[in-house]
C-alpha distance (Angstrom), angle and dihedral (degrees) to the residues before:
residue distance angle dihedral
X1 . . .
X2 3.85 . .
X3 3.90 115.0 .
X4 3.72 98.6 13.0
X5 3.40 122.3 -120.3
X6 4.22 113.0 -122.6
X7 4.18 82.7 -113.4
X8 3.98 89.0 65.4
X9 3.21 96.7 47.1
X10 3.52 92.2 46.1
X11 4.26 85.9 56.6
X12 3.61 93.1 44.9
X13 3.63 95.8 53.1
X14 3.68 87.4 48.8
X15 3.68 97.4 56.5
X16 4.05 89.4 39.6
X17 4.07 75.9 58.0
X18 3.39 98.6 57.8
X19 3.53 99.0 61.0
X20 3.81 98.0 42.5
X21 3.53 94.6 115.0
X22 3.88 100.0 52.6
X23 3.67 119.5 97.6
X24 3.87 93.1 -133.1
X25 4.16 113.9 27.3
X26 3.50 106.8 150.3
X27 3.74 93.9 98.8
X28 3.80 102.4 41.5
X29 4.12 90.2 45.0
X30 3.99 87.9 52.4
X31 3.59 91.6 39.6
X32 3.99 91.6 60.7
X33 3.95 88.3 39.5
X34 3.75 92.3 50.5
X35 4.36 83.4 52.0
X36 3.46 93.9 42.5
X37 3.76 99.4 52.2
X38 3.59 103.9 10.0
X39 4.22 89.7 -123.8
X40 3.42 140.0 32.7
X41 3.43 116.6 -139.7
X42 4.09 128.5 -170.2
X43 3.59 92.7 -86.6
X44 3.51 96.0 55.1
X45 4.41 90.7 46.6
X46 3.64 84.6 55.2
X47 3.78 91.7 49.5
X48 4.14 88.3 51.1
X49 4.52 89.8 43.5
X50 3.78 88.8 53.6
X51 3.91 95.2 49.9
X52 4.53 93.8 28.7
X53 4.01 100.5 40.6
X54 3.86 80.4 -130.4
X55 3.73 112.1 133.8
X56 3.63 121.2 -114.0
X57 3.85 92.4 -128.0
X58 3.85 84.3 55.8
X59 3.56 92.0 49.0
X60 3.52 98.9 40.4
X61 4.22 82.5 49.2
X62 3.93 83.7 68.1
X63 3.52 107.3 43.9
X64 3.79 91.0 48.3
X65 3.85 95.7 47.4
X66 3.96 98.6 46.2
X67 3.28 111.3 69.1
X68 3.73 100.9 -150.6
X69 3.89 86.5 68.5
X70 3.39 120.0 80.7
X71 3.98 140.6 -169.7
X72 3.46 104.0 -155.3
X73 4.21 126.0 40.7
X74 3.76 121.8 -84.5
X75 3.62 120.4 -123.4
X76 4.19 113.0 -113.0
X77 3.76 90.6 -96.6
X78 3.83 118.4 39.2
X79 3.52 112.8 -158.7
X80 3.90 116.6 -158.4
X81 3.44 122.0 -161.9
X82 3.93 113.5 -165.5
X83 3.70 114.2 -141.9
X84 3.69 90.2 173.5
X85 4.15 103.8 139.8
X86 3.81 107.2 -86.8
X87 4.02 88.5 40.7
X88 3.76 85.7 50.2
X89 3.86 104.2 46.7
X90 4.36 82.1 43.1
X91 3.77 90.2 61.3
X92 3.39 107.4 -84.5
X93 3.71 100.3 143.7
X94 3.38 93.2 56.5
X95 3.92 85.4 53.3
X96 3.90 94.5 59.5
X97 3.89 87.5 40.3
X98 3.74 87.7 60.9
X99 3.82 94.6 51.9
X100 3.53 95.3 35.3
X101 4.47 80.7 57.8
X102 3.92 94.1 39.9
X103 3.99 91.1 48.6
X104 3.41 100.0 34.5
X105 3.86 93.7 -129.4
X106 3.96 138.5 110.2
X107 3.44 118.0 -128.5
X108 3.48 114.1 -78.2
X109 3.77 91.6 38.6
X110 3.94 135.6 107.4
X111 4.21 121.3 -144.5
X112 3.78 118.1 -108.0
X113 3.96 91.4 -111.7
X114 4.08 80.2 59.8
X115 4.33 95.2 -127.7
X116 3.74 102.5 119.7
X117 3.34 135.2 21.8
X118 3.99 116.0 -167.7
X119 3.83 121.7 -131.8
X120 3.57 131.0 -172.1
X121 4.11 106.1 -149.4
X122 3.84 126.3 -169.1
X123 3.49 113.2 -142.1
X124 4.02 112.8 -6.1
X125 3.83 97.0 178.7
X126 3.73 99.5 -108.5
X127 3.71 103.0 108.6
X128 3.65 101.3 146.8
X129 3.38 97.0 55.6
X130 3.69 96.0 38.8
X131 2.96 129.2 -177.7
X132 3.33 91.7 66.1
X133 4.04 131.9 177.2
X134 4.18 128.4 -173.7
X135 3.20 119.9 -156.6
X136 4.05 113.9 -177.3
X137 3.87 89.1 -29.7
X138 4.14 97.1 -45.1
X139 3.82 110.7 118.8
X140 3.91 112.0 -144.4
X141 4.03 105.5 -166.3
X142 3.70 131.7 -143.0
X143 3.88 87.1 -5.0
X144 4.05 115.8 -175.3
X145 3.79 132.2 -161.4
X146 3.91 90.7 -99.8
X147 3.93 91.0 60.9
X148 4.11 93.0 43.9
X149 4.23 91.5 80.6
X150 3.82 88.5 48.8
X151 4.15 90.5 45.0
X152 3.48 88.8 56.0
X153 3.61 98.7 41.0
X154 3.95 91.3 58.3
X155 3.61 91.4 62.7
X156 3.82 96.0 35.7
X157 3.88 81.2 62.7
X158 3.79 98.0 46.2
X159 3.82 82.9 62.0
């Protein structure tokens, strides 16, 4: 999204307008950004400062603390890997490591081809079936390293 185009700002300002009457917007206005575009990089927090009167520090404040924001794109498929403490003392590490190998990406990183992008979650809600991996909203429970190959395969295939 670098250098946007007059059409993006155009949207941008339109969903900063939206919220103009609400007390506190910043979070609904990135929130529709962040679905929109799937990221919302500096150019477009400068974009929502100029039309707000919300600083960019501020903004950039609460896209970097919330983890459902993000400042880069996503890959197609983005694989979480909870590392919460019962998925962590099951194995999970060793889970992410074996993505992380297969992929050839750290956590927080999406592959060149732009498919999956690898996350590394604290606490995902699934104890009891722990370890536990999301990918695009489908829980896979008490996932081991033999299963990750076939994981990625299935969406590999779907391409």
């Amino acid at each position: 999204m670098s250098g946007l185009n007059a059409a993006a700002v155009k949207q941008i300002e339109e969903i900063c307008g939206r919220y103009k009457d609400e007390k506190t917007p910043l979070m609904m206005i990135l929130s529709d950004i962040q679905n929109e575009y799937g990221y919302i990089p500096l150019e477009v927090q400068e974009v929502v400062s100029r039309n707000t009167g919300i600083s960019v520090a501020e903004i950039y404040g609460v896209v970097t603390f919330y983890s459902f924001f993000s400042l880069t794109p996503k890959g197609k498929y983005v694989i979480g890997c909870c590392l919460g403490t019962a998925c962590y003392v099951k194995g999970a590490q060793n889970v992410i490591d074996k993505f992380s190998e297969i992929l050839k990406i750290k956590p927080g990183e999406t592959t060149e081809d732009g498919l999956f992008t690898l996350d590394a979650l604290r606490c995902i809600g699934a104890c009891g079936i722990a370890p536990a991996v999301s990918i695009n909203g489908t829980v896979y429970p008490k996932v081991t390293t033999s299963q990750v190959p076939e994981i990625i395969d299935k969406y590999k295939a779907a391409e």
